[in-house]
C-alpha positions as semicolon CSV with decimal commas, in nm:
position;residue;x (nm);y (nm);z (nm)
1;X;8,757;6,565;3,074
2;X;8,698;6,767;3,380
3;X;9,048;6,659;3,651
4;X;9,062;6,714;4,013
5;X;9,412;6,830;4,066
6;X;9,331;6,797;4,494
7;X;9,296;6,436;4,430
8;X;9,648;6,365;4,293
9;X;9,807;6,580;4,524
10;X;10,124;6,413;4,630
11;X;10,143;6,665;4,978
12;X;9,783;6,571;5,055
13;X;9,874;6,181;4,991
14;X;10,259;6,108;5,057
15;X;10,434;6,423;5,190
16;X;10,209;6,581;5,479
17;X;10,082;6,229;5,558
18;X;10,426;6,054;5,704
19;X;10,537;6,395;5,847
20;X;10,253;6,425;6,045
21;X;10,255;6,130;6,160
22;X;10,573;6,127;6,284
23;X;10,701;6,474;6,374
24;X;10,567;6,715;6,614
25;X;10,610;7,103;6,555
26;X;10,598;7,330;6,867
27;X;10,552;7,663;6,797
28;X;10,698;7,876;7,140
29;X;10,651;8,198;7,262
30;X;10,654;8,448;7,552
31;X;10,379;8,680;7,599
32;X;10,466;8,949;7,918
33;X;10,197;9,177;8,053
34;X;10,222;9,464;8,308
35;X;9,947;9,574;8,552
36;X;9,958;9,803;8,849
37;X;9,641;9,658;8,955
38;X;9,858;9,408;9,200
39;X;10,084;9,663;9,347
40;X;9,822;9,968;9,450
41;X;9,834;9,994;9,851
42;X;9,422;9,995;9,897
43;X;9,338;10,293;10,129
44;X;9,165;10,231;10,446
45;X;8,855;10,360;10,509
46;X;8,940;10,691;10,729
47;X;9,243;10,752;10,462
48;X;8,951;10,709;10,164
49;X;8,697;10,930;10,397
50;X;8,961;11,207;10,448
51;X;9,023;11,194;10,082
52;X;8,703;11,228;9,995
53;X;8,625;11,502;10,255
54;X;8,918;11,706;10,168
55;X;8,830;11,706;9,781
56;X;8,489;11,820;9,838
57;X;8,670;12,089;10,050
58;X;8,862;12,221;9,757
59;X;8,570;12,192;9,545
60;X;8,463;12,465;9,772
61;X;8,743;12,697;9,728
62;X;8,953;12,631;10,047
63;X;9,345;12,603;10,055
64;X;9,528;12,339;10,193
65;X;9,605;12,506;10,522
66;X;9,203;12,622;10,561
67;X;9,118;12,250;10,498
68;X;9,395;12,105;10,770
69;X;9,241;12,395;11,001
70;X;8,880;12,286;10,942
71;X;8,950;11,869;10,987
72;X;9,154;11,991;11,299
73;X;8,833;12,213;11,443
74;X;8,602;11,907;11,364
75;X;8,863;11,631;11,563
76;X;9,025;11,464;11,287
77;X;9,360;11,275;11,331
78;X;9,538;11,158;11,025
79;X;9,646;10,885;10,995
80;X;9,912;10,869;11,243
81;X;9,707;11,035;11,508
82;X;9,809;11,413;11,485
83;X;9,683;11,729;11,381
84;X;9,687;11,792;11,029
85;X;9,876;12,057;10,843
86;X;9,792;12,196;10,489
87;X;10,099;11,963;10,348
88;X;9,915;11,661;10,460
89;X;9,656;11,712;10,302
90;X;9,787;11,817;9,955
91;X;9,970;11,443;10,006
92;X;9,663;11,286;10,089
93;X;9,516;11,454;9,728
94;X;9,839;11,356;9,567
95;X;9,895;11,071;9,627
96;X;9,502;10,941;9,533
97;X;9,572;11,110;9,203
98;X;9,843;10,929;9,106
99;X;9,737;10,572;9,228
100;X;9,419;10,729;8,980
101;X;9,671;10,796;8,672
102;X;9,923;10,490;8,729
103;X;9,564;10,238;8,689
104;X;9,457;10,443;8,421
105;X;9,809;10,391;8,234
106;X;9,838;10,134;7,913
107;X;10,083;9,895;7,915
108;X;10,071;9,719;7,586
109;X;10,127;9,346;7,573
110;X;10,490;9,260;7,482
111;X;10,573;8,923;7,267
112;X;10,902;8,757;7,231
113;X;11,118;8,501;7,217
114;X;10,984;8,306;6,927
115;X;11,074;8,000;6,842
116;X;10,973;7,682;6,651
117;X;11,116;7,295;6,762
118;X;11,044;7,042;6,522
119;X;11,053;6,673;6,706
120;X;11,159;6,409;6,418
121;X;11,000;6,088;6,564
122;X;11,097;5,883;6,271
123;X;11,459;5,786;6,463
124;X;11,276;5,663;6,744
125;X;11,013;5,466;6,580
126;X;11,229;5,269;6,401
């Protein structure tokens, strides 16, 4: 004779049965996640067109200085409407390169604060 023990499970038929009826299990958690994608200032056009020009000027060989002379000799402003000097544009470089590396940076998902509440609806049913 050939039993089913499934069949005569008591959890299956008495245990699980009335505790899922009346209890409900809440399983909480907190999940944080960085990104730098909300806090990068977006360049404007000119700034992304000087950054862009000035790169392809280093590509080139030329310092700082001989790049700040050259955008001066062709009638560029920066930003702020003066003549450039060979430490604004390294800062225009630098600063591109590390918006660049901060987006390109991991920041693993972090989870805590687990908890599980178990609601006993048995007290109020009755």
């Amino acid at each position: 004779m050939i039993t089913s023990f499934g069949h005569y499970s008591t959890v299956d038929k008495v245990g699980c049965t009335d505790a899922r009826l009346n209890t409900h299990f809440f399983f909480r958690f907190t999940i944080t996640q960085r990104t730098p994608h909300l806090n990068v200032p977006q360049y404007s056009e000119y700034q992304f067109f000087l950054y862009e020009t000035i790169t392809e000027q280093i590509k080139e060989g030329k310092t700082f200085n001989q790049i700040a002379e050259w955008l001066n000799e062709e009638g560029y402003l920066s930003v702020r409407g003066k003549n450039f000097r060979g430490t604004h544009t390294h800062s225009i470089v630098k600063k591109e390169r590390l918006k660049d590396k901060k987006l390109e940076r991991d920041y693993p998902e972090v989870r805590s604060d687990f908890g599980l509440e178990i609601n006993d609806k048995t007290i109020l049913n009755n």
